[in-house]
BATILO-437168 format. One record per residue (C-alpha): residue number from 1; residue in three letters; chain; x, y, z. Coordinates in nm, 3 decimals, m for minus. Layout:
BEGIN
KEKE     n   res   chain        px        py        pz
KEKE   NUM   ALA       A         X         Y         Z
...
***
This chain:
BEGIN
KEKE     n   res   chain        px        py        pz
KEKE     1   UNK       A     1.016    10.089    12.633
KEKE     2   UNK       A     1.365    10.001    12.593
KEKE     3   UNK       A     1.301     9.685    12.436
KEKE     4   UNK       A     1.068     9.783    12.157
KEKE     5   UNK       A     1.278    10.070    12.048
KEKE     6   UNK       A     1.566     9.797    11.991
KEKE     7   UNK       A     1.354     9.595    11.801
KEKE     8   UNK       A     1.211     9.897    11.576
KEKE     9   UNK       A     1.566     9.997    11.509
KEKE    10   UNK       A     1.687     9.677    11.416
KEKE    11   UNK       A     1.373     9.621    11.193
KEKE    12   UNK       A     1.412     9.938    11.042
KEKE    13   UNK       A     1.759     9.876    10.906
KEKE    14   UNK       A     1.650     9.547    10.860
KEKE    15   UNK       A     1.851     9.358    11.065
KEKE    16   UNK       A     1.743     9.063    11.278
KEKE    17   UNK       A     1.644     9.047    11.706
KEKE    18   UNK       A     1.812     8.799    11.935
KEKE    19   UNK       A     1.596     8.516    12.016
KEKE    20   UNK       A     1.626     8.699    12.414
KEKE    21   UNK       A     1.453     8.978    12.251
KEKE    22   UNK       A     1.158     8.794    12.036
KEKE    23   UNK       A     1.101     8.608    12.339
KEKE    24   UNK       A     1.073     8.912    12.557
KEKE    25   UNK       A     0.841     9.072    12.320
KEKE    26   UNK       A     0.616     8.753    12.348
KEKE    27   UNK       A     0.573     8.831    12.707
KEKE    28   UNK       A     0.475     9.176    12.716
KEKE    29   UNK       A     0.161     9.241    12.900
KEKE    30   UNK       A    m0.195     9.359    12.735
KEKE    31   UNK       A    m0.118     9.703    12.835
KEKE    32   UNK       A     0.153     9.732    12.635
KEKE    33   UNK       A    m0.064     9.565    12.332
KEKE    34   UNK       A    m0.097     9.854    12.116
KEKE    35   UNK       A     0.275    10.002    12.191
KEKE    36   UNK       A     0.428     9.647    12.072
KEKE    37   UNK       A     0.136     9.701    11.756
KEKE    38   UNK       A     0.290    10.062    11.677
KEKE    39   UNK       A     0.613     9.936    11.669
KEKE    40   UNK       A     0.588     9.700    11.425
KEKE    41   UNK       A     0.394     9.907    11.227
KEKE    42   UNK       A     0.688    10.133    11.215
KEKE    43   UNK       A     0.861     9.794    11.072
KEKE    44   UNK       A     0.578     9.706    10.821
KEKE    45   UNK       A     0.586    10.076    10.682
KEKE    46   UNK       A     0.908    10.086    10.627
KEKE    47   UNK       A     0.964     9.794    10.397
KEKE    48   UNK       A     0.591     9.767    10.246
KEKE    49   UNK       A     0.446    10.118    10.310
KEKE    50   UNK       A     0.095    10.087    10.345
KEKE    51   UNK       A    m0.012     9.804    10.076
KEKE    52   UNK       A    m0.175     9.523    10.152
KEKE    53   UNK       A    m0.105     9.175     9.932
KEKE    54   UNK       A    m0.464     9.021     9.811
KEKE    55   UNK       A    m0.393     8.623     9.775
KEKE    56   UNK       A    m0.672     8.370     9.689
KEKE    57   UNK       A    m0.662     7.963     9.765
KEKE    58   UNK       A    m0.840     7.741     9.533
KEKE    59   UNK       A    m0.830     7.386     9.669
KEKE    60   UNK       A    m0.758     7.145     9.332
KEKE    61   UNK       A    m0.868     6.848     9.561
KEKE    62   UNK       A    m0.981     6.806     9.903
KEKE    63   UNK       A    m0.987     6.544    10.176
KEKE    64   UNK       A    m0.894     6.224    10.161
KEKE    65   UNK       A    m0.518     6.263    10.273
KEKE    66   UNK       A    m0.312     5.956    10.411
KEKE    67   UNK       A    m0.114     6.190    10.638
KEKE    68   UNK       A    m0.162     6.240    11.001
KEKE    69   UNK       A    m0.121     6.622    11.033
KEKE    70   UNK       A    m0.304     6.633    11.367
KEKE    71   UNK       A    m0.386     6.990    11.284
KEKE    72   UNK       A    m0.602     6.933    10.927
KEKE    73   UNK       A    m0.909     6.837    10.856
KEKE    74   UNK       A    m0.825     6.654    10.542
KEKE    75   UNK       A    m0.552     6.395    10.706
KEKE    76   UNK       A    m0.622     6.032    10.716
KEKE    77   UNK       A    m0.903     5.943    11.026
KEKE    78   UNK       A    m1.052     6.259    11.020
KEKE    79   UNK       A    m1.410     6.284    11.128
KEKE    80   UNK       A    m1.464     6.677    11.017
KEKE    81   UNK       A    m1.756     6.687    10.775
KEKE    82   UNK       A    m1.551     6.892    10.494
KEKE    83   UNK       A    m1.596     6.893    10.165
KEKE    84   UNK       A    m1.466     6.542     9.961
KEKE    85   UNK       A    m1.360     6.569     9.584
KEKE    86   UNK       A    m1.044     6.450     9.340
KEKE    87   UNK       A    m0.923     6.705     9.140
KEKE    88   UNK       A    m1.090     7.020     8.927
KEKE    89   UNK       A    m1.034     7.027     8.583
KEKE    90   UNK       A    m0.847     7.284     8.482
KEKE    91   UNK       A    m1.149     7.529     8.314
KEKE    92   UNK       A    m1.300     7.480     8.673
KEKE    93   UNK       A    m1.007     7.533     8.869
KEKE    94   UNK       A    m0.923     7.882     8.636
KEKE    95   UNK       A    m1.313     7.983     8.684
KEKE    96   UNK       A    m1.263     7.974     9.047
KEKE    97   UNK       A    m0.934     8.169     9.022
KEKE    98   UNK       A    m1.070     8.433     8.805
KEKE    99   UNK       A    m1.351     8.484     9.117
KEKE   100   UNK       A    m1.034     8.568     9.338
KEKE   101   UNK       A    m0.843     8.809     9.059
KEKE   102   UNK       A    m1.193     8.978     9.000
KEKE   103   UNK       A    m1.168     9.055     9.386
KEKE   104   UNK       A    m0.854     9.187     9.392
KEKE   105   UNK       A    m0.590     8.908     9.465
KEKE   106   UNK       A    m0.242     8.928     9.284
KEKE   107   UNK       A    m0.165     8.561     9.370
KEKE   108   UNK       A    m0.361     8.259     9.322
KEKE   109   UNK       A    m0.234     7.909     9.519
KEKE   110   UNK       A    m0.320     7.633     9.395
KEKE   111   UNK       A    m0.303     7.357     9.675
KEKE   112   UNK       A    m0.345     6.995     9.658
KEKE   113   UNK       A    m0.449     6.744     9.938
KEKE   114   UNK       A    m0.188     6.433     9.957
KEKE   115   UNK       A     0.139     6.335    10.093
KEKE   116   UNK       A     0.316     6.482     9.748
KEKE   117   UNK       A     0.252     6.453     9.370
KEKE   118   UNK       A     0.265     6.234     9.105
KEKE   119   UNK       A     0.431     6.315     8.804
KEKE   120   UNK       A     0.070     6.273     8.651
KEKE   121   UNK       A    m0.062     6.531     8.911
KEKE   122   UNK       A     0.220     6.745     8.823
KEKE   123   UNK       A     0.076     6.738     8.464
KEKE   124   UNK       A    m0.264     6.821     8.611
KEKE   125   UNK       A    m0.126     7.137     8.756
KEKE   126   UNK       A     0.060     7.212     8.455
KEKE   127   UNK       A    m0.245     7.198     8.236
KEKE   128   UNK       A    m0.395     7.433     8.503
KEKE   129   UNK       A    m0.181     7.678     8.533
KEKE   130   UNK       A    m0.192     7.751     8.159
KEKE   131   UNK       A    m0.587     7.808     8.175
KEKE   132   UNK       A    m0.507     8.029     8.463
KEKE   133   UNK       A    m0.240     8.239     8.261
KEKE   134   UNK       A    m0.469     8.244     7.965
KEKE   135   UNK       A    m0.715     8.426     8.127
KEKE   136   UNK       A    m0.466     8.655     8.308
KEKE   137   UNK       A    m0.088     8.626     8.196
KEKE   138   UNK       A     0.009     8.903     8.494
KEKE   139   UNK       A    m0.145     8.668     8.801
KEKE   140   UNK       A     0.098     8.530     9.007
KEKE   141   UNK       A     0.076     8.144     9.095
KEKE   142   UNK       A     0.209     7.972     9.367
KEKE   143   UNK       A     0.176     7.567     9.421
KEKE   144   UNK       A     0.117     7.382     9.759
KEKE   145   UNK       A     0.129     7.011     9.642
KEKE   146   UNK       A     0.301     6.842     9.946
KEKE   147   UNK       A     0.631     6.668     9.963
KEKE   148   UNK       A     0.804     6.725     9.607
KEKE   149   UNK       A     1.070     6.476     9.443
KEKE   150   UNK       A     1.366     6.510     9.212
KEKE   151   UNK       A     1.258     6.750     8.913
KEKE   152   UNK       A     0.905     6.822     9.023
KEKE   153   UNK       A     1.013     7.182     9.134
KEKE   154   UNK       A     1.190     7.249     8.826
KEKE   155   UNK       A     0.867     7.090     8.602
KEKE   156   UNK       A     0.671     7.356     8.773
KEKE   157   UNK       A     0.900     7.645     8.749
KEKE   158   UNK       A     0.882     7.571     8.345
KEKE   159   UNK       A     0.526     7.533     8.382
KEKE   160   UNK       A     0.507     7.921     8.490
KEKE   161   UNK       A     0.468     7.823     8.868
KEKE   162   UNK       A     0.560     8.096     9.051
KEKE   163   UNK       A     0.636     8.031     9.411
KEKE   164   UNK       A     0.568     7.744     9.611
KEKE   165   UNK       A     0.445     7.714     9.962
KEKE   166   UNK       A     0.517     7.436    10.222
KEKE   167   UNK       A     0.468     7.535    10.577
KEKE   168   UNK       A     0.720     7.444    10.833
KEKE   169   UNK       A     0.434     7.475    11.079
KEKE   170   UNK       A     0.621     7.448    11.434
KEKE   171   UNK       A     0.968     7.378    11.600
KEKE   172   UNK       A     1.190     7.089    11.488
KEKE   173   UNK       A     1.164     7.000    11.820
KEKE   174   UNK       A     0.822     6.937    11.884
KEKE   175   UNK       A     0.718     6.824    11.534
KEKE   176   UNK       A     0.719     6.477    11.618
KEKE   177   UNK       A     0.447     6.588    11.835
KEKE   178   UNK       A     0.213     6.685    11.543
KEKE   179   UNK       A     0.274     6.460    11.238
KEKE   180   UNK       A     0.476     6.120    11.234
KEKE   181   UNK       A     0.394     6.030    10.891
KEKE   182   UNK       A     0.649     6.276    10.734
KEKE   183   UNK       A     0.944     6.461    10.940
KEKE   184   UNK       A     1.040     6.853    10.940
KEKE   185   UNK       A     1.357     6.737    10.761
KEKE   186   UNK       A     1.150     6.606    10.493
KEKE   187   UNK       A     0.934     6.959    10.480
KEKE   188   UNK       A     1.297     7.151    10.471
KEKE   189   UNK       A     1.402     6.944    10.187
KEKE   190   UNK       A     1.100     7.016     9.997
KEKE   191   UNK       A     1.140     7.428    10.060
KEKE   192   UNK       A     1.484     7.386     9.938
KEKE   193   UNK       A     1.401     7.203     9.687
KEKE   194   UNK       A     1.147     7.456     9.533
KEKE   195   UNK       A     1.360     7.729     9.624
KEKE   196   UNK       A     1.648     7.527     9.427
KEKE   197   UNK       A     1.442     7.544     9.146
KEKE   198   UNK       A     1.415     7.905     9.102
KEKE   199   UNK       A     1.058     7.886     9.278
KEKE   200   UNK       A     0.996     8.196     9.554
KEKE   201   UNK       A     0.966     8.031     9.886
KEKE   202   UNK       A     0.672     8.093    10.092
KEKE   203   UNK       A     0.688     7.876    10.404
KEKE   204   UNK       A     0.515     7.962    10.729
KEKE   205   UNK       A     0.361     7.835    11.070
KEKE   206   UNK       A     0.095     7.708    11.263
KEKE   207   UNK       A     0.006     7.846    11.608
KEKE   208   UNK       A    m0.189     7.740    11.929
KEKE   209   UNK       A    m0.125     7.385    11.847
KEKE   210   UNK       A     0.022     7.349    12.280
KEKE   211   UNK       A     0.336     7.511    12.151
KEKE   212   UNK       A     0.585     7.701    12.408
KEKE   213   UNK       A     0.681     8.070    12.332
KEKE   214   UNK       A     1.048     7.929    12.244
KEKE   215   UNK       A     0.941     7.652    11.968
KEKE   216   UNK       A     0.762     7.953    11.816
KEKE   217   UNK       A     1.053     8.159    11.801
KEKE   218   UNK       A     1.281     7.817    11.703
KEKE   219   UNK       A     1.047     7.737    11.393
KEKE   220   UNK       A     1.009     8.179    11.281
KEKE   221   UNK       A     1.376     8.152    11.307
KEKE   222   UNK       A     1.447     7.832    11.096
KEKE   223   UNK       A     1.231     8.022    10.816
KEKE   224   UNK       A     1.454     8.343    10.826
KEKE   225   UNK       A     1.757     8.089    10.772
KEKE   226   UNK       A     1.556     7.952    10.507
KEKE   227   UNK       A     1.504     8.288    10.333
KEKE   228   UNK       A     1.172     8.248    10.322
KEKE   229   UNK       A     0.967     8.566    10.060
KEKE   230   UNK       A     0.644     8.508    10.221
KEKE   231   UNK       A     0.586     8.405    10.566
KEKE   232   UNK       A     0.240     8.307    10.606
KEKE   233   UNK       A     0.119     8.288    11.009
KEKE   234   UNK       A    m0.172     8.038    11.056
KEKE   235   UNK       A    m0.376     8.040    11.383
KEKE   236   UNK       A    m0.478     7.703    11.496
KEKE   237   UNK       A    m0.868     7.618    11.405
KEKE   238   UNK       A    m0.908     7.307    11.678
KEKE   239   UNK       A    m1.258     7.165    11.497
KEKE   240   UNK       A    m1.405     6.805    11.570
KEKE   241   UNK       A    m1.274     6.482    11.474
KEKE   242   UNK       A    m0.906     6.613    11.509
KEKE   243   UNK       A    m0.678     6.548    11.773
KEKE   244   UNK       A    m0.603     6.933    11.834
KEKE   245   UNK       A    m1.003     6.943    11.888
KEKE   246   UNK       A    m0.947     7.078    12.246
KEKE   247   UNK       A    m0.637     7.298    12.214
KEKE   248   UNK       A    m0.825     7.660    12.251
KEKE   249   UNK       A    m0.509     7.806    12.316
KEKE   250   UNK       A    m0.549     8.134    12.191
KEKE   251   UNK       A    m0.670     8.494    12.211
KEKE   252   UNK       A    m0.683     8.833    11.982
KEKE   253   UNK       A    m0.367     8.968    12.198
KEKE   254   UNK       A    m0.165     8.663    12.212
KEKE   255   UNK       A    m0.233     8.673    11.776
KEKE   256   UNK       A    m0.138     9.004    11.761
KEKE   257   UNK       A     0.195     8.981    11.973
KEKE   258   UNK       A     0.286     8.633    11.735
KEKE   259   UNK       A     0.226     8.875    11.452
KEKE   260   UNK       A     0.455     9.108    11.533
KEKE   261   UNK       A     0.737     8.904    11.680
KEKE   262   UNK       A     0.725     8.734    11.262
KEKE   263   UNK       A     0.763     9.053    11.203
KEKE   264   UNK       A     1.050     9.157    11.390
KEKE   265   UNK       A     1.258     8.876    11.316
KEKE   266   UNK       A     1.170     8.917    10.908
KEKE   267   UNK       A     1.141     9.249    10.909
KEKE   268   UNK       A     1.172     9.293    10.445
KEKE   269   UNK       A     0.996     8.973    10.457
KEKE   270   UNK       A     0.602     8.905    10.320
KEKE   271   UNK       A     0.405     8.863    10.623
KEKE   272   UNK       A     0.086     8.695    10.585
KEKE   273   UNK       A    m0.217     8.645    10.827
KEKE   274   UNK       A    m0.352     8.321    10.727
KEKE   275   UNK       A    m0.590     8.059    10.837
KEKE   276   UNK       A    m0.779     8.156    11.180
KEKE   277   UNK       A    m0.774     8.525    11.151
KEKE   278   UNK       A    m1.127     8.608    11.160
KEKE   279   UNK       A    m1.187     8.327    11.469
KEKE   280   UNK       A    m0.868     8.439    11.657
KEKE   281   UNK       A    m0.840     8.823    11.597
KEKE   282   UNK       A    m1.181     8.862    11.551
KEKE   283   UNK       A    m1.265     9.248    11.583
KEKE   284   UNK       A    m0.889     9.367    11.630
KEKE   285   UNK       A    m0.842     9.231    11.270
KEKE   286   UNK       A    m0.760     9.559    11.139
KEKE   287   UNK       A    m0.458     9.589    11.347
KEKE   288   UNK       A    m0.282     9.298    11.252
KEKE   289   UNK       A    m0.276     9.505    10.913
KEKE   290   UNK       A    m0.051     9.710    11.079
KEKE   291   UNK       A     0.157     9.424    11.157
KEKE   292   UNK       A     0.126     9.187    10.808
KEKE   293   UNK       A     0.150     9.325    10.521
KEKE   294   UNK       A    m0.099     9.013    10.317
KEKE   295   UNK       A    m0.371     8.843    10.371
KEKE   296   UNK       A    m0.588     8.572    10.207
KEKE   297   UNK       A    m0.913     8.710    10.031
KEKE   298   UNK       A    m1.245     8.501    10.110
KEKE   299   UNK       A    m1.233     8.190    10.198
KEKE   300   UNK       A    m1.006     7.913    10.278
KEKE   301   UNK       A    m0.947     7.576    10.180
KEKE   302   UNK       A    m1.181     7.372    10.336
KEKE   303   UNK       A    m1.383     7.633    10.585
KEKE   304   UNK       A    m1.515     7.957    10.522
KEKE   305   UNK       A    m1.346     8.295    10.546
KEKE   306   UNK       A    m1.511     8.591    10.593
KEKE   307   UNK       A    m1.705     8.795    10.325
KEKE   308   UNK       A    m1.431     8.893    10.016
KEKE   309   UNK       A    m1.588     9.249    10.003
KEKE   310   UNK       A    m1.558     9.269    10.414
KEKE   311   UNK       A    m1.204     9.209    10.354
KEKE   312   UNK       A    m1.172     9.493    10.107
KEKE   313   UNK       A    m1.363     9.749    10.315
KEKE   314   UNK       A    m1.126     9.649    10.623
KEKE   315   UNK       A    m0.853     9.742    10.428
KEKE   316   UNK       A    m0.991    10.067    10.294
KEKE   317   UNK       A    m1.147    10.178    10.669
KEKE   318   UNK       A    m0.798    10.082    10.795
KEKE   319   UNK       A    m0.616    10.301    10.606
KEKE   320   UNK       A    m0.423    10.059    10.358
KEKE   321   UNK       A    m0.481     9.984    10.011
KEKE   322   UNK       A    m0.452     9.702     9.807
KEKE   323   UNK       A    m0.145     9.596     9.650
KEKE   324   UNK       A    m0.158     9.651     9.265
KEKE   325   UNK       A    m0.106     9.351     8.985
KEKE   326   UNK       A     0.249     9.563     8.874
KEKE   327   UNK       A     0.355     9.619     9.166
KEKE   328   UNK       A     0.680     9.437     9.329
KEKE   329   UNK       A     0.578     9.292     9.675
KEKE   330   UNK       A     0.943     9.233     9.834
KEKE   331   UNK       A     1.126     9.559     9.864
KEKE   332   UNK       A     1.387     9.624     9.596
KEKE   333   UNK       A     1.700     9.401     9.751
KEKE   334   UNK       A     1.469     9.132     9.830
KEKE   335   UNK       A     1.299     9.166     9.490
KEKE   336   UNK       A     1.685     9.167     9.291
KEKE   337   UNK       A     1.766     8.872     9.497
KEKE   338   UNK       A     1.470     8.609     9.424
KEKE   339   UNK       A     1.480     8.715     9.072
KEKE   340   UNK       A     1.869     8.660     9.037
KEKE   341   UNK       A     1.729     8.299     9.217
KEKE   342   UNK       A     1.442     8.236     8.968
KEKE   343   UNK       A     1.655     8.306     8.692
KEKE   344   UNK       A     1.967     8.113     8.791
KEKE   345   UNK       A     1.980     7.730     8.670
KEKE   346   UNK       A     1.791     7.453     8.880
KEKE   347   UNK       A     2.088     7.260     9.094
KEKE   348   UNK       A     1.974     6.908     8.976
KEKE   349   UNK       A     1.649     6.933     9.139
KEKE   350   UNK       A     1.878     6.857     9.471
KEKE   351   UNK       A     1.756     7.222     9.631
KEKE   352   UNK       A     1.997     7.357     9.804
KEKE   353   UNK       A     1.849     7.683     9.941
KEKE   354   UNK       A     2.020     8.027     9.909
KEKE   355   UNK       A     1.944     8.307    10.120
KEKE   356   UNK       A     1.629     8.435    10.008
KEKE   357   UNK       A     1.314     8.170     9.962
KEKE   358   UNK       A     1.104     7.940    10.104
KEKE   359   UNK       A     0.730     7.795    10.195
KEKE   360   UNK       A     0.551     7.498    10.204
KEKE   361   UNK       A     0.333     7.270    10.438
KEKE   362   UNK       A     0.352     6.855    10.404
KEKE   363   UNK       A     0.070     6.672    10.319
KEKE   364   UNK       A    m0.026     6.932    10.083
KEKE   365   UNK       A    m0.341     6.993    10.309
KEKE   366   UNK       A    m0.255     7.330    10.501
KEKE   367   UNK       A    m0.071     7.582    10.318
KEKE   368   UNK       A    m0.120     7.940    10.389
KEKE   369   UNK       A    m0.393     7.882    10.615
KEKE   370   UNK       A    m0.571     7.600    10.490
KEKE   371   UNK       A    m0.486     7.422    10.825
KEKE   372   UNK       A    m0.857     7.662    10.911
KEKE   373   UNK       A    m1.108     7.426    10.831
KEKE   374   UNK       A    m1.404     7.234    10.997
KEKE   375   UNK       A    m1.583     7.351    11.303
KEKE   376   UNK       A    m1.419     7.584    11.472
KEKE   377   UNK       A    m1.499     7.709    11.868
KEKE   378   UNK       A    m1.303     8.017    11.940
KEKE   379   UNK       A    m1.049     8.104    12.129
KEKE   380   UNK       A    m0.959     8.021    12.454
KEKE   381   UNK       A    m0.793     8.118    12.792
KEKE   382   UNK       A    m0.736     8.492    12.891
KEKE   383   UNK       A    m0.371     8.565    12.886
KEKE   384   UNK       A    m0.387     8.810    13.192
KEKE   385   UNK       A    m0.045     8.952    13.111
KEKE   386   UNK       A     0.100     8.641    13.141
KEKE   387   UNK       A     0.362     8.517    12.913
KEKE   388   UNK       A     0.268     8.158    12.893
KEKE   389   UNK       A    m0.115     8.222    12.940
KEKE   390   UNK       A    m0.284     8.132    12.617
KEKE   391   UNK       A    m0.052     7.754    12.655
KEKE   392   UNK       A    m0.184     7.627    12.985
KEKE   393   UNK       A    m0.551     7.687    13.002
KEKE   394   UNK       A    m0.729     7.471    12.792
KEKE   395   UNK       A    m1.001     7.400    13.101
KEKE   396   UNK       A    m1.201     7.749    13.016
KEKE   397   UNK       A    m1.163     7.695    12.643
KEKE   398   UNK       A    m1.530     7.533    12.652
KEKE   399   UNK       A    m1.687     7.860    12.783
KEKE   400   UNK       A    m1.558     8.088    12.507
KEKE   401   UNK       A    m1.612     7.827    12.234
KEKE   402   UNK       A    m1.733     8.051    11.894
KEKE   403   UNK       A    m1.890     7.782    11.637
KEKE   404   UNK       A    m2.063     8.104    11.514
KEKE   405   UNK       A    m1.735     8.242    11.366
KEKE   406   UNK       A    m1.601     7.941    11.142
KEKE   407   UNK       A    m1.845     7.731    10.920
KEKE   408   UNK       A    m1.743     7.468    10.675
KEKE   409   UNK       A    m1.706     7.539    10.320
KEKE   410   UNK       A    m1.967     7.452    10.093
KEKE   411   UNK       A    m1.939     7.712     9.826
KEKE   412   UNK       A    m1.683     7.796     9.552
KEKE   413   UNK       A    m1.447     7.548     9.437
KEKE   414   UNK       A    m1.577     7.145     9.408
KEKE   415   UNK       A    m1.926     7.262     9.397
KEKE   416   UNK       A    m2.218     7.382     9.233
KEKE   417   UNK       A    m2.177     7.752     9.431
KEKE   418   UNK       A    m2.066     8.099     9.345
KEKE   419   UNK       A    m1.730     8.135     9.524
KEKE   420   UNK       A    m1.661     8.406     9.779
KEKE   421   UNK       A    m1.381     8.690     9.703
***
């Protein structure tokens, strides 16, 4: 196929697609599922060989947002029955990171519910990333606190904050659509503001929110301008008392061909299957592997992921292995790059992005797949080689409705339970 051996050889040299050609690859068919999966593959091998980045979410405080995400459980009006709690101290927050570590994660987020922080809360994080490092100096950390301000980045790059994540989510265009309490300018300014800072930029999406196949290429190719390191992909989770509660817009093919257009288009970059993977991709889990080159370990932020050691068998049965604590994630020019970045001084706290960094979501409330809480249904619609099935057939999403797959978290951090990693 003419147009996936363009894309492979672009990806191999690392060089990025026309938005023509990500668009066309969001079209193929279902027969041509697992040639579009090979050929990223190719892609992911190249740059990341066959490792597979372990990262664990521990969510400092939950619910109780005053933003109007209509995608998260935790924004202001919603009805989802999650779990409710300020913020961990910082020996409970470390306990529940050392549960992830213990499983094999190399990065722990820490993420925060809220519009951004205070310069108190920024204390609070500070306090907790020491307990963290104390009880594992080689972890990685990576913040999701919202909306930042002047010198917040730079307080947590001191603080031994590693990267910081804050999702772009969808297409300037139709972002309106979703939040109106914050902009995407203001979610820019705060990845360029962390990236500013010397922070690695991990800044991702959200999809099956209604979405056309060009906003998702729009928003994947805003984040390569942004230089994004890690570019977590989030499947929508519609669960009651949301507005998105009826958009069942997606299946396991439609996930994996997302997958590997991210891929395509940041072809050295960190891709990472967040939120929704085990309601969306369900059994063809193991090939997004060959896609993504990270994943989250366990649960999520405010709904349950499936069972850490699952996770870790999946890997090994696929063929991968797990990414060790030494070992450099980006490949070596990417690596050089965000270090020269983390090492160069902050610009005033002002931001202004260079070419390799970002990640984030606003709010705070769903970073790297923490949009994946609440009750879940399943996917929707059969895409029956269409390009824009999976968009336009919300009417059958009540048939293939899967509450079995996605359960609210009641374990781990915020309460009395063992976590799960």
């Amino acid at each position: 196929m003419d147009l996936l051996d363009t894309l492979t050889a672009k990806g191999l040299r690392g060089e990025t697609p026309t938005r023509e050609e990500a668009l066309a690859l969001l079209a193929t068919t279902d027969d041509e599922l697992l040639d579009v999966v090979a050929a990223a593959g190719r892609v992911r091998r190249r740059w990341f060989g066959r490792r597979v980045k372990l990262n664990y979410l521990v969510n400092l405080k939950s619910g109780l947002c005053p933003e109007d995400c209509s995608y998260c459980s935790q924004r202001l009006g919603s009805k989802a029955e999650i779990l409710k709690y300020t913020w961990l101290k910082p020996d409970q927050a470390a306990e529940a990171a050392k549960a992830g570590v213990s499983g094999g994660a190399k990065r722990v987020c820490l993420v925060a519910s809220g519009r951004g922080p205070t310069d108190r809360d920024i204390d609070r994080v500070t306090d907790t990333v020491a307990a963290i490092r104390e009880a594992d100096p080689a972890v990685e950390v990576c913040a999701c606190l919202g909306l930042l301000s002047d010198n917040q980045a730079e307080r947590l790059k001191a603080a031994g904050v590693d990267a910081y994540n804050h999702n772009l989510n969808t297409s300037e265009g139709t972002y309106g659509d979703i939040a109106t309490t914050h902009t995407y300018a203001d979610r820019v300014d705060t990845v360029q503001k962390a990236h500013g800072a010397g922070l690695s930029a991990c800044s991702g999406l959200i999809a099956g929110m209604g979405e056309s196949d060009e906003d998702l290429v729009d928003v994947v190719f805003a984040l390569r301008e942004l230089g994004s390191d890690s570019v977590p992909v989030n499947f929508l989770i519609p669960f009651e008392g949301t507005p998105l509660a009826k958009e069942w817009n997606l299946t396991p093919q439609r996930c994996l061909r997302i997958l590997a257009m991210v891929r395509f288009v940041n072809p050295d970059t960190e891709v990472r299957i967040a939120g929704g993977r085990e309601v969306h991709l369900r059994s063809l889990q193991p090939l997004g592997l060959h896609i993504a080159n990270s994943i989250f370990l366990g649960d999520y932020l405010t709904s349950e992921g499936q069972a850490g050691q699952a996770d870790l068998d999946m890997i090994r049965d696929a063929g991968f292995e797990v990414e060790g604590m030494g070992e450099s994630t980006l490949p070596r020019h990417r690596a050089d790059v965000a270090a020269d970045a983390a090492q160069a001084p902050a610009a005033g706290g002002c931001g202004t992005a260079p070419a390799a960094g970002g990640c984030g979501t606003g709010g705070g409330c769903g970073p790297c797949g923490g949009h994946a809480h609440g009750h879940a249904h399943g996917d929707a619609a059969t895409e029956a080689g269409h390009p824009d099935a999976g968009h336009d057939a919300p009417e059958t999403a009540a048939d293939e409705a899967r509450t079995d797959l996605v359960r609210v978290r009641r374990r781990g951090a915020g309460t009395e339970l063992a976590p799960n990693a």
